[in-house]
C-alpha positions as CSV (number, residue, x, y, z in Angstrom):
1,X,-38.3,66.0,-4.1
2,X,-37.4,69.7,-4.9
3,X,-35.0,71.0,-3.0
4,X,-34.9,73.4,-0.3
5,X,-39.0,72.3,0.5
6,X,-37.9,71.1,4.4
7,X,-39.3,67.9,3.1
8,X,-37.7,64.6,5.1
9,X,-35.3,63.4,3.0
10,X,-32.2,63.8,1.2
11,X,-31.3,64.7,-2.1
12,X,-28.0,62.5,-1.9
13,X,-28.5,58.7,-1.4
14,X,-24.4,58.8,-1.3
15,X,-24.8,60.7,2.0
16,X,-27.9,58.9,3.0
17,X,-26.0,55.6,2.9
18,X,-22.7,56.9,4.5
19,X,-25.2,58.2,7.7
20,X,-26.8,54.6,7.7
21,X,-23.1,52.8,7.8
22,X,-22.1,55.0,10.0
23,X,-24.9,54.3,12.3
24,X,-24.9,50.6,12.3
25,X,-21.0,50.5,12.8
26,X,-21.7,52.5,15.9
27,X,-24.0,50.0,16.6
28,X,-22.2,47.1,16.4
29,X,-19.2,49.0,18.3
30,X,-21.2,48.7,21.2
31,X,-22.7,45.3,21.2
32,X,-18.9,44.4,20.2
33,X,-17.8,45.8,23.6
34,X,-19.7,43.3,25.2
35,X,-17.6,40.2,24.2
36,X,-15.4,38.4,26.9
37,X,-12.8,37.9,25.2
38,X,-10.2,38.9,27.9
39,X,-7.8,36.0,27.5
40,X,-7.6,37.2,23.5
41,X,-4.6,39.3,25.4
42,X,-3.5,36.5,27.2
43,X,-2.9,34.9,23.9
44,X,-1.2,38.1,22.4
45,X,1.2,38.5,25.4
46,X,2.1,34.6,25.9
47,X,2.0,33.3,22.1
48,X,4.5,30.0,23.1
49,X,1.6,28.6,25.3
50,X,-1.5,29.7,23.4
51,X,0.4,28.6,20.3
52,X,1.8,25.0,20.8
53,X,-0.6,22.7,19.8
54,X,-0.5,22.3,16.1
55,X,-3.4,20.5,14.9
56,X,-5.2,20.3,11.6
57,X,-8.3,20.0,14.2
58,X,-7.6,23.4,15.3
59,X,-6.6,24.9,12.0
60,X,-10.1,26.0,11.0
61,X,-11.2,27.3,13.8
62,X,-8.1,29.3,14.4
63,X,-8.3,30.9,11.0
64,X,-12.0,31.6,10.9
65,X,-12.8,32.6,14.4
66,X,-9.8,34.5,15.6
67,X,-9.4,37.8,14.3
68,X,-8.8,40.9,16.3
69,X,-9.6,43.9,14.0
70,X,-13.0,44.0,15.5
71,X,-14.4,46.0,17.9
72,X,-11.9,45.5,21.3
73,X,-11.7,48.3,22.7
74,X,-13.1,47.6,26.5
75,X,-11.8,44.2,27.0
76,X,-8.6,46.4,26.0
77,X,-9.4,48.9,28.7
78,X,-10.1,46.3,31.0
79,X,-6.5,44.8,30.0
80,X,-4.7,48.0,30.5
81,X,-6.7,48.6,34.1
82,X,-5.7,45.4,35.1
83,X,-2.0,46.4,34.4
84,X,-2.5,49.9,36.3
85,X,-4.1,47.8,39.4
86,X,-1.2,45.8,39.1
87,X,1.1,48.6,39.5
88,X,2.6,48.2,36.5
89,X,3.0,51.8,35.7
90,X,4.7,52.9,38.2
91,X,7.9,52.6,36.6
92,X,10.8,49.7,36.4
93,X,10.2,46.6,38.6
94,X,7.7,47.9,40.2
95,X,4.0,46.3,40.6
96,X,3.1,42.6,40.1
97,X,2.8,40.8,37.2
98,X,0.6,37.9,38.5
99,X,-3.1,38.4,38.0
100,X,-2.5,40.6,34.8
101,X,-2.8,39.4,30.9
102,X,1.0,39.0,31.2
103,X,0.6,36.0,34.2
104,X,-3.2,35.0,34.6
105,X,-3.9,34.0,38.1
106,X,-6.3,31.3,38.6
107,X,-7.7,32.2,42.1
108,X,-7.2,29.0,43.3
109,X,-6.2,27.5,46.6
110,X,-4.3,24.7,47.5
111,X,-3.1,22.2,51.2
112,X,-0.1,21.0,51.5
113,X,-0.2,17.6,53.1
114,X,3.2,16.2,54.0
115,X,3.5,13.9,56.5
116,X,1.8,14.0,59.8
117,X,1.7,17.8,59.8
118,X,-0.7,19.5,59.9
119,X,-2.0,20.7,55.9
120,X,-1.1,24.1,54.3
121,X,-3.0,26.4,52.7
122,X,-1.1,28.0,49.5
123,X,-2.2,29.7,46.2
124,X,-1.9,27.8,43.0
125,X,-1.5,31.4,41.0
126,X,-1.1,30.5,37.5
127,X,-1.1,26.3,37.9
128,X,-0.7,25.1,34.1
129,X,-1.9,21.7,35.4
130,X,-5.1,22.8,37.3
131,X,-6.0,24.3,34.4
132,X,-5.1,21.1,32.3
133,X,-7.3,18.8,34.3
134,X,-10.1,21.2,34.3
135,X,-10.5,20.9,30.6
136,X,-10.5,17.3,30.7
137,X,-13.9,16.0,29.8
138,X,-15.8,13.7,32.4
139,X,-15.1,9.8,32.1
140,X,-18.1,8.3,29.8
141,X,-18.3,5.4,31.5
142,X,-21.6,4.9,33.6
143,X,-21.5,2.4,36.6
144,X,-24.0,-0.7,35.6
145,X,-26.9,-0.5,37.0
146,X,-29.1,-3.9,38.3
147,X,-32.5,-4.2,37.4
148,X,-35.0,-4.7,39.3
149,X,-37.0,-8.5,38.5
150,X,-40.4,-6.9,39.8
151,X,-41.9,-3.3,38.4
152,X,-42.8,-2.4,42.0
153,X,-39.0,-3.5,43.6
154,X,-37.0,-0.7,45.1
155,X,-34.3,0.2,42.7
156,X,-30.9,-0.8,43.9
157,X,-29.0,2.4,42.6
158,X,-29.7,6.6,44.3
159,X,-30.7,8.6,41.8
160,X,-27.7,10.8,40.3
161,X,-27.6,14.1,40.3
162,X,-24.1,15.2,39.4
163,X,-21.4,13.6,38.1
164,X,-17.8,14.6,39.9
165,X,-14.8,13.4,38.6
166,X,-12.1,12.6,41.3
167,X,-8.4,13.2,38.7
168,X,-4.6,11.9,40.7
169,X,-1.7,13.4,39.1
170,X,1.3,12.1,39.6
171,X,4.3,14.4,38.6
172,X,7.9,12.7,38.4
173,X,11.3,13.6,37.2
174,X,11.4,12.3,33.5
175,X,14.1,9.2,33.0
176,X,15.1,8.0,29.9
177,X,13.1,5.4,29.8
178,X,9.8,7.0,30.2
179,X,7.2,6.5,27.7
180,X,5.0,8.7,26.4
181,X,4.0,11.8,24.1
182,X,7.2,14.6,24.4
183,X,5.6,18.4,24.8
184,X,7.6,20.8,24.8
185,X,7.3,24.0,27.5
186,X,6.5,27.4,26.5
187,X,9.2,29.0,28.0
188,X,11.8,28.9,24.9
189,X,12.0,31.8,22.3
190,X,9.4,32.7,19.2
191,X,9.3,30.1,16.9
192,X,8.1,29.9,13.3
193,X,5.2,27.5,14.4
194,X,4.0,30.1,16.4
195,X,4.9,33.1,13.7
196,X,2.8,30.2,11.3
197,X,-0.3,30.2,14.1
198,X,-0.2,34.1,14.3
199,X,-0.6,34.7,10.7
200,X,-3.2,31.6,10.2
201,X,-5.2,34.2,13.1
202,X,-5.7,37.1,10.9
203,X,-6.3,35.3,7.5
204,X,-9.8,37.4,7.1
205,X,-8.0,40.1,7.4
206,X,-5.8,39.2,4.8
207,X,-8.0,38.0,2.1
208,X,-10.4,41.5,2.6
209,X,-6.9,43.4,2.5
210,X,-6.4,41.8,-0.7
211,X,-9.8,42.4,-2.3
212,X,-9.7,46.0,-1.0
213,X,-6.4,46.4,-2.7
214,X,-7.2,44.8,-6.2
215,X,-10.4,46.5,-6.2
216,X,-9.9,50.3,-4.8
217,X,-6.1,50.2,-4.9
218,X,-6.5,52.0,-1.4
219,X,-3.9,52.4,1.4
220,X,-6.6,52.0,3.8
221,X,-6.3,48.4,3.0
222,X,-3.4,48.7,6.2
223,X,-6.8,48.8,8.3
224,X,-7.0,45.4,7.9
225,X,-3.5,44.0,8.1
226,X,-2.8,46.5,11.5
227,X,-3.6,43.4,13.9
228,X,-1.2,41.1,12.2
229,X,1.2,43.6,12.0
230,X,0.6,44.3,15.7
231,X,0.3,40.9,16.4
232,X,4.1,39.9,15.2
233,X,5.6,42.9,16.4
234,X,4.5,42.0,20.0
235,X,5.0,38.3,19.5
236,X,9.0,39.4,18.1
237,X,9.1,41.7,21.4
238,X,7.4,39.1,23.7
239,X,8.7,39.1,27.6
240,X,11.0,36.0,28.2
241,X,9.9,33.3,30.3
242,X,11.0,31.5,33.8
243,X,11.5,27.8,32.7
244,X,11.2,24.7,34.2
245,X,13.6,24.4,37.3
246,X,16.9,21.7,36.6
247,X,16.2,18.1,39.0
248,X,18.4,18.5,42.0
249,X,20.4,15.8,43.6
250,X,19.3,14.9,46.6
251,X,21.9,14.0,49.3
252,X,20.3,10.7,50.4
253,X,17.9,8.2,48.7
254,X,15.0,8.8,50.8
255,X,14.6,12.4,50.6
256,X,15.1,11.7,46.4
257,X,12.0,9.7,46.9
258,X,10.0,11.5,49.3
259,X,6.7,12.9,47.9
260,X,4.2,14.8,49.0
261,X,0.1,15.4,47.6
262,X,-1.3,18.8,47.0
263,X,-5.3,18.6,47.1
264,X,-6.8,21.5,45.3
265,X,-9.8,22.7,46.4
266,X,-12.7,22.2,44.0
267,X,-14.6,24.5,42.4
268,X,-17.3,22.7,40.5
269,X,-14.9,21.0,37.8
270,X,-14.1,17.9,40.4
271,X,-11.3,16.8,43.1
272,X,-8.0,16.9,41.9
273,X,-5.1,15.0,44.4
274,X,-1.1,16.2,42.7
275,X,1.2,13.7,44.2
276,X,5.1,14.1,43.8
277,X,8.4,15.5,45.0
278,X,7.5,18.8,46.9
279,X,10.3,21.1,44.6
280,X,9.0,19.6,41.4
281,X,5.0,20.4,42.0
282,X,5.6,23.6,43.7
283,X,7.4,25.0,40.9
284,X,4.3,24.9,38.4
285,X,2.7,27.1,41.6
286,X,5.1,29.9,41.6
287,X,7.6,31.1,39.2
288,X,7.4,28.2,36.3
289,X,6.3,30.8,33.4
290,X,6.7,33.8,35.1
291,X,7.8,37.1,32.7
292,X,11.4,37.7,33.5
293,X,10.8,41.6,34.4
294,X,12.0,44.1,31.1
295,X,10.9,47.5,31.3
296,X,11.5,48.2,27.5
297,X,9.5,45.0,26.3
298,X,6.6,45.8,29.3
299,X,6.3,49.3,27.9
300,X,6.0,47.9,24.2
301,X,3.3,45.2,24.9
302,X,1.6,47.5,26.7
303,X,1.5,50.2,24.1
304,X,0.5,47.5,21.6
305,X,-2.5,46.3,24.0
306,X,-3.5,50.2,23.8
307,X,-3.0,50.1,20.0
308,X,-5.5,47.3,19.8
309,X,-7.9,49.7,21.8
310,X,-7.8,51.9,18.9
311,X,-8.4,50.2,16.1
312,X,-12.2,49.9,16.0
313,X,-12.4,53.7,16.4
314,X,-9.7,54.7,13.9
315,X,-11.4,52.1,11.4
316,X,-14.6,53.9,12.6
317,X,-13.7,57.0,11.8
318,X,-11.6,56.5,8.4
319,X,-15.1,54.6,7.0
320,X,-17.1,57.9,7.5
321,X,-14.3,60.2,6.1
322,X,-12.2,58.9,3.2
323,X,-14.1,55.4,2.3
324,X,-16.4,55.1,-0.6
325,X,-19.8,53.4,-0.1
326,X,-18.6,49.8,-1.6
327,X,-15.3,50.1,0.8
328,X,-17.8,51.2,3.9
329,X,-19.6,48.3,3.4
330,X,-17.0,45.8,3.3
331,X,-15.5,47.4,6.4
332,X,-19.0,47.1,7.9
333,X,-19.4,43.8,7.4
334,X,-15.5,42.8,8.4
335,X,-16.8,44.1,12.0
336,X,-20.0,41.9,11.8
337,X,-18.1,39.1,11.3
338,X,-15.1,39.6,13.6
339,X,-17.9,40.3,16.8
340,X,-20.3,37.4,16.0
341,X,-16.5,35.2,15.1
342,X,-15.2,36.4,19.1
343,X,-18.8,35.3,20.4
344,X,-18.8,31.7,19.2
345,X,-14.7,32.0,20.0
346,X,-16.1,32.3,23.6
347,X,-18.5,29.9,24.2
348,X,-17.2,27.5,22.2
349,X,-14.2,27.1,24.8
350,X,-11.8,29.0,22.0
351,X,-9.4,29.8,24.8
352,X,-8.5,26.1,24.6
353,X,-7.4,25.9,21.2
354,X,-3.6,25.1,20.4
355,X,-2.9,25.7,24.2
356,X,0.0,23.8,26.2
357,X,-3.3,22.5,28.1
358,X,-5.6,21.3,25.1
359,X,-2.1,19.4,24.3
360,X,-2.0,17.1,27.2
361,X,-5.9,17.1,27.2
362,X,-5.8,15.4,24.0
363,X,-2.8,12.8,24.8
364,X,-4.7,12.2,27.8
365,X,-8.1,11.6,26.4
366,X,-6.8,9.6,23.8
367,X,-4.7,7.1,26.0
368,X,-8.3,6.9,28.1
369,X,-9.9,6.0,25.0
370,X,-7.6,3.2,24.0
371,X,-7.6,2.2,27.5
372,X,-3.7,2.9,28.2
373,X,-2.1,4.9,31.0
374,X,-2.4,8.7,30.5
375,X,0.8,9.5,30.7
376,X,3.3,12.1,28.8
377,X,6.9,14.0,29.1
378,X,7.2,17.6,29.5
379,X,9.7,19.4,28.9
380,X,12.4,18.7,25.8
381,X,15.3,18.6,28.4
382,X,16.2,15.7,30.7
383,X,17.6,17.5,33.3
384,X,14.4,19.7,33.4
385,X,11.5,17.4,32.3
386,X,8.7,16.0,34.2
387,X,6.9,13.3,33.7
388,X,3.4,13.1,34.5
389,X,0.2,10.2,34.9
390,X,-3.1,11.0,35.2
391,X,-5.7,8.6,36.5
392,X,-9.5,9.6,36.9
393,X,-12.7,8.1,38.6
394,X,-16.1,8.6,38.2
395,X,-18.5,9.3,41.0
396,X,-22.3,10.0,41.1
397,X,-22.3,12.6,44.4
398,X,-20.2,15.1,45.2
399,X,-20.0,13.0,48.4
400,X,-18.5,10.0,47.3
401,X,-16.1,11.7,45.4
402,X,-14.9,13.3,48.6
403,X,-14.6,10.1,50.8
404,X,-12.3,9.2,47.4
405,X,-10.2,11.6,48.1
406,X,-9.9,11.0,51.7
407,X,-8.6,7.8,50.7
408,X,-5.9,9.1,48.3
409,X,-4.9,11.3,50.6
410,X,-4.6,9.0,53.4
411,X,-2.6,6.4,51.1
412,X,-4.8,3.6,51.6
413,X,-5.1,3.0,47.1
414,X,-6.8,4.6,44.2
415,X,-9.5,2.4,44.0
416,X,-13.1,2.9,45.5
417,X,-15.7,0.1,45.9
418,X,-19.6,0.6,44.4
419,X,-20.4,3.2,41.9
420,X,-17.3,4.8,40.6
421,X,-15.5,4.1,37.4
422,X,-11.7,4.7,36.6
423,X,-9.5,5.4,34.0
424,X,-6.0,2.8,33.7
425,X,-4.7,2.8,36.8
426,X,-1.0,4.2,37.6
427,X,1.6,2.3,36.3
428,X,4.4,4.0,38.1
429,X,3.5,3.5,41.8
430,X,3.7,6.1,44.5
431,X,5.4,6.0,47.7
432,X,2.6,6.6,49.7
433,X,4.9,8.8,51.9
434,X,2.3,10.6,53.4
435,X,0.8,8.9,56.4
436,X,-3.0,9.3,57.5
437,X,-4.4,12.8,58.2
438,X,-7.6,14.1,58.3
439,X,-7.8,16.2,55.1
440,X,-10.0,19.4,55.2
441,X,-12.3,18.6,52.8
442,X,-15.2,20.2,51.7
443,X,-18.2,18.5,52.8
444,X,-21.0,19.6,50.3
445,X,-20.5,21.6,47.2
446,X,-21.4,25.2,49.0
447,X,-18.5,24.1,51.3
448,X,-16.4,23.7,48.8
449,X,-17.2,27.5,46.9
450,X,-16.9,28.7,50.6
451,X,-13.5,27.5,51.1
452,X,-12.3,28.8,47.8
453,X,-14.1,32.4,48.1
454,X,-11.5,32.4,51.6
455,X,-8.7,31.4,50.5
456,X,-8.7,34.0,47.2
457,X,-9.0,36.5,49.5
458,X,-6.3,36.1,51.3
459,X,-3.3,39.0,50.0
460,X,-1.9,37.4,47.0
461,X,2.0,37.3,46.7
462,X,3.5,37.5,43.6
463,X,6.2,34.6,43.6
């Protein structure tokens, strides 16, 4: 092609290529925007729960499917609007942390019932143990059905429609002689497990930041090590914690025992009835985990979220100025990788991984499986730790998991006649201090979403 003829074209495929790169990195900018990978901050401001559940199981995924050099800047944006709606700008003290990145809220409501009162509506805000037993898988056991002896008999079991799980937790102050796996809370300080888990995050970052050095000896390889390096630095600055509460002497043996049961309203992941000594639940529903308010440490994490923000468009731009092709590419395909890694992150249930909850999940399932008492300690410290037991049924309607309920909540047992099926039954028996009341249950599964859409929108406190 001669030059100068206003032929289409170009006379420099260096250029040409540059212009394609640069066009399919915008590209994949914006379908990268699109990930919901909110709770990647979540992770970044709270490493000691989203960090403290070593597992080889987990390893891989973590390593592979984790990285946060790719394209973040709206879920970023959304991060930092969540923190301005918060208030959190405003200056020291100010604003409230619950329902930001720093303190998720899960919008969920709970009654109180204690006694012969009447029941009280509360928020369970950031409820580590609703969240636990809404991972938890649904029982496998299926209720036998009888055959029918003639082809045109009338089956003797309803068709099912939906399975709904009916979960009792029972939360008690940890003795010494309680049995069970020890996990330890995410309150305490940075530890080099979770320096270990950070690093394993980024290691695609590390291994291109290596090739990129070896082969272009190029300072630009900091492009790839910026998240790790922003990731450490905001895990060494993190904001303390609010721990678990010390166990209290009580002045007379039958307050010590008296216990009351918090039924959650459901929101399509089952029933769930938390039974135990009114300080020691209520605790996981206020200020257990809390950020201990820092002004310094707030404005650093926050400056950090913003930094994340920027990386995809400082990356951007330093691949169309100072990069050659081969280095374009590689940076090209890094951002590829990292969007379609976040997308199977999210619906494979990543924000599970190595969590405080997936934890207890796991010693859970796996005392289900062996057909033992869920049961496990948390909390490292005797004067602090709880000790829970979990015990789940089956149920094949959404009604027959609620007339369950009414019965736990009523005291009458945990056991329900016909077609449900149960995990091992509590060792450690309740008091049954609560005597009958008529619960306010949901009566059909719209009921249920109704109740939960009015009790979020009540004004939420911040503990």
């Amino acid at each position: 092609m001669r030059s100068g003829s206003g032929t289409y074209g170009s006379d420099d495929p260096a250029g040409s290529n540059a212009a394609v790169l640069g066009a399919l990195g915008t590209l994949i900018g914006y379908v990268g925007t699109e990930i919901s990978v909110n709770d990647l901050f979540e992770r970044l401001l709270w490493p000691q729960r989203y960090y403290n559940s070593p597992s080889a199981h987990a390893a891989w995924k973590i390593a592979l499917l984790m990285p946060m050099g790719g394209p973040l800047h709206k879920a970023a944006l959304r991060t930092l609007d969540s923190f301005y709606k918060n208030g959190l700008f405003k200056g020291s003290r100010q604003g409230h942390i619950l329902g930001s990145a720093f303190f998720a809220d899960t919008g969920r409501p709970y009654q109180l019932h204690k006694g012969r009162d009447s029941p009280t509506a509360e928020q369970v805000r950031n409820g580590m143990w609703v969240r636990v037993v809404d991972e938890m898988p649904m029982l496998l056991k299926d209720p036998v059905s009888k055959k029918p002896k003639h082809e045109d008999a009338i089956p003797l079991t309803k068709p099912v429609r939906q399975k709904v799980a009916v979960s009792h937790l029972h939360l008690m102050r940890s003795v010494a002689s309680d049995t069970g796996p020890v996990i330890s809370e995410e309150t305490r300080s940075i530890g080099v497990k979770t320096i270990g888990w950070l690093i394993a995050t980024e290691t695609t970052g590390i291994v291109i930041a290596l090739v990129v050095l070896f082969v272009w000896r190029s300072a630009l390889m900091l492009l790839w090590l910026l998240p790790l390096l922003l990731k450490l630095l905001s895990a060494c600055f993190s904001v303390p914690r609010e721990g678990l509460t010390q166990h209290q002497s009580s002045h007379s043996e039958k307050d010590q025992h008296q216990e009351v049961k918090f039924e959650i309203i459901p929101n399509g992941n089952g029933f769930l009835i938390i039974e135990g000594e009114e300080s020691l639940v209520v605790q996981f529903f206020r200020h257990y985990g809390h950020p201990v308010r820092s002004r310094g440490r707030e404005i650093l994490q926050i400056a950090i979220v913003t930094a994340f923000g920027l990386l995809f468009p400082l990356g951007l731009l330093c691949s169309l100025l100072w990069m050659p092709p081969g280095m374009q590419t590689v940076w090209l395909s890094y951002q590829l990788y990292s969007t379609v890694a976040l997308h199977i992150y999210h619906f494979a249930g990543g924000h599970h991984w190595a969590t405080t909850e997936g934890r207890i999940c796991e010693s859970f399932r796996t005392a289900e499986a062996k057909h033992e008492d869920a049961r496990i300690v948390f909390g490292s410290d005797r004067r602090t730790a709880v000790h829970a037991t979990l015990t789940r049924t089956s149920h094949d309607s959404f009604a027959d998991g609620r007339a369950h309920v009414q019965t736990l909540l009523s005291g009458s047992g945990f056991e329900i006649g016909g077609s449900s099926d149960s995990s091992p039954a509590l060792s450690r028996a309740s008091s049954g201090a609560c005597s009958p009341s008529r619960a306010l249950l949901p009566q059909t599964e719209s009921d249920a979403q109704v109740l939960s859409s009015a009790a979020t929108a009540e004004p939420r406190r911040d503990g």
